[in-house]
ROFI-545461 format. One record per residue (C-alpha): residue in one letter; x, y, z. Coordinates in steps of 0.1 Angstrom, whole numbers, plus 5000, padded with zeros to 4 digits. Each point is the difference from the previous one (the first is absolute). Example, Ala and Ser with C-alpha at 12.3 -4.5 7.8 and 13.67 -1.06 7.14 Angstrom:
<nodes>
A512349555078S501450344993
</nodes>
This chain:
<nodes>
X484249184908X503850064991X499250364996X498950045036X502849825014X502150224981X498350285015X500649865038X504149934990X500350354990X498350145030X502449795021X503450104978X499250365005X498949985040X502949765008X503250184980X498350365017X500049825037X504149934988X500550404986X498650105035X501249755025X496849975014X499850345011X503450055014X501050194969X497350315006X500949995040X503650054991X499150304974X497950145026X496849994982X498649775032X500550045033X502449775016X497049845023X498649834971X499849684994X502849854978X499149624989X502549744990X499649824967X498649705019X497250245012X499750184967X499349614983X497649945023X498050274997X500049964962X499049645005X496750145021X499350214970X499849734975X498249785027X497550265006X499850244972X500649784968X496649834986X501449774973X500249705015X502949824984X502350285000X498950025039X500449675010X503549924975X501550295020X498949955038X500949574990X503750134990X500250245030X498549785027X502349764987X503050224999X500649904962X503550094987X501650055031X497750265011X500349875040X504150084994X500050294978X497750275021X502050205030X498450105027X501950295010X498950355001X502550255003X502849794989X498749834971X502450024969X499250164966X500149564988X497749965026X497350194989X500649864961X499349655011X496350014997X500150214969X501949734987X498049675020X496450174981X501949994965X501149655007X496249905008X499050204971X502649754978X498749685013X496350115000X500650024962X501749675000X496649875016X498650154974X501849854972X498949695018X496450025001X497250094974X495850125011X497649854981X496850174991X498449915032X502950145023X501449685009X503849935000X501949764984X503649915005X501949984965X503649824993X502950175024X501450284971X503249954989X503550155004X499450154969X496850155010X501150095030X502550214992X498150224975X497650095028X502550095026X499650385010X501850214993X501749834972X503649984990X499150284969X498050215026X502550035028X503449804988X501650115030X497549845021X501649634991X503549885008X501349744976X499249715017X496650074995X499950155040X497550345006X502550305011X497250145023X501750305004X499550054965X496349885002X499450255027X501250274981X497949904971X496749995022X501350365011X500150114964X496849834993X497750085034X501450325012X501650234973X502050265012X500349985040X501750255004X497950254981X497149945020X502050025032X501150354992X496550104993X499049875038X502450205014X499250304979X496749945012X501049975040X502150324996X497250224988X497449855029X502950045027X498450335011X496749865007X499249915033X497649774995X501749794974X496550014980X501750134969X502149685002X497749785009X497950124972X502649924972X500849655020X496649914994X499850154967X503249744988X498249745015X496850074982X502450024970X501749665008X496749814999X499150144970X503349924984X499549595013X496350044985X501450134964X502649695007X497349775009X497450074968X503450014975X501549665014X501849844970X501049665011X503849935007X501749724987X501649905031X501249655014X501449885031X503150115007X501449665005X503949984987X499849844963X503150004980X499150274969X503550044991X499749964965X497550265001X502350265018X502749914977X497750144969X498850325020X503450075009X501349934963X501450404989X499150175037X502050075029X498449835029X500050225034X502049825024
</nodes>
């Protein structure tokens, strides 16, 4: 069970940081790669169509139904966090949903903490977890991402951000060099088939990739990401380092 929720969080990491690396589209128009008559979708649109997926697409019923419940709901300030402009919407636009799926993620796993299945699939609440507890399964953790906490025990989510970068889409840049490689090559072709044909080939590639992500899912430790004073905590991780400002 936890593994295929897993599974579902990572799909959702790597889809909602690559909608932020590509603006929706905008990026590609502005490189030339699409024509300027596409269509360019604003991170409200982008969330929306992700939210169809799930509500279409996804089978597991609890991991459906958690996610469309926090969504309909607007959960963690989805309703105030998700622009709805196109052209004009700002690199921190487009990270907001990246960051509103990691903060489901966290309190799914809070849920979770909450709750055991017995062996006839019924569900039980448990006593609410302590601070203690808590804190040990917030994701990512003061030792995995240190920078990610400020001492008060607030999330930087600019930090967080860049750690879901690091995590769900290594090396950006790379792989944008390699697209353009690829749309210099194909400029010469009239028909664009040569370009289509290695469009289709990364997405073919890109499902394969969430499949592989899918079938490994190692559960996170994550938590919701409600403030909770950790300071002693920080103070030992910080003990002999420099701490990025």
């Amino acid at each position: 069970f936890g593994s295929v929720k897993c599974g579902m969080h990572k799909m959702l990491h790597v889809v909602s940081v690559g909608l932020a690396e590509h603006r929706g589209g905008l990026n590609l128009v502005e490189s030339g790669m699409l024509e300027n008559n596409r269509t360019i979708y604003s991170p409200s649109d982008a969330a929306d169509t992700i939210n169809a997926y799930v509500k279409y697409f996804v089978r597991q019923k609890q991991c459906r139904d958690d996610f469309l419940y926090s969504y309909s709901n607007c959960e963690y300030r989805l309703c105030h966090r998700l622009s709805k402009l196109k052209d004009n919407a700002s690199p921190a636009d487009w990270k907001q949903f990246a960051l509103w799926v990691w903060e489901f993620h966290n309190g799914n796993t809070l849920q979770l903490l909450n709750q055991t299945t017995n062996s006839f699939g019924e569900v039980r609440e448990l006593q609410t977890p302590t601070k203690e507890e808590q804190t040990k399964n917030m994701w990512p953790s003061v030792k995995n991402c240190l920078e990610c906490w400020e001492h008060s025990g607030e999330w930087n989510e600019d930090a967080v951000f860049e750690y879901l970068e690091k995590t769900y889409w290594d090396g950006p840049n790379a792989n944008y060099d390699k697209l353009m490689t690829f749309k210099e090559l194909y400029a010469e072709d009239g028909t664009g088939g040569g370009f289509v044909l290695f469009m289709l080939s990364g997405a073919i590639i890109l499902t394969y990739v969430v499949w592989r992500l899918i079938q490994g899912a190692s559960v996170h430790h994550t938590q919701d990401p409600v403030p909770l004073l950790i300071s002693t905590e920080l103070d030992g991780a910080v003990s002999g380092k420099k701490r990025r400002v």
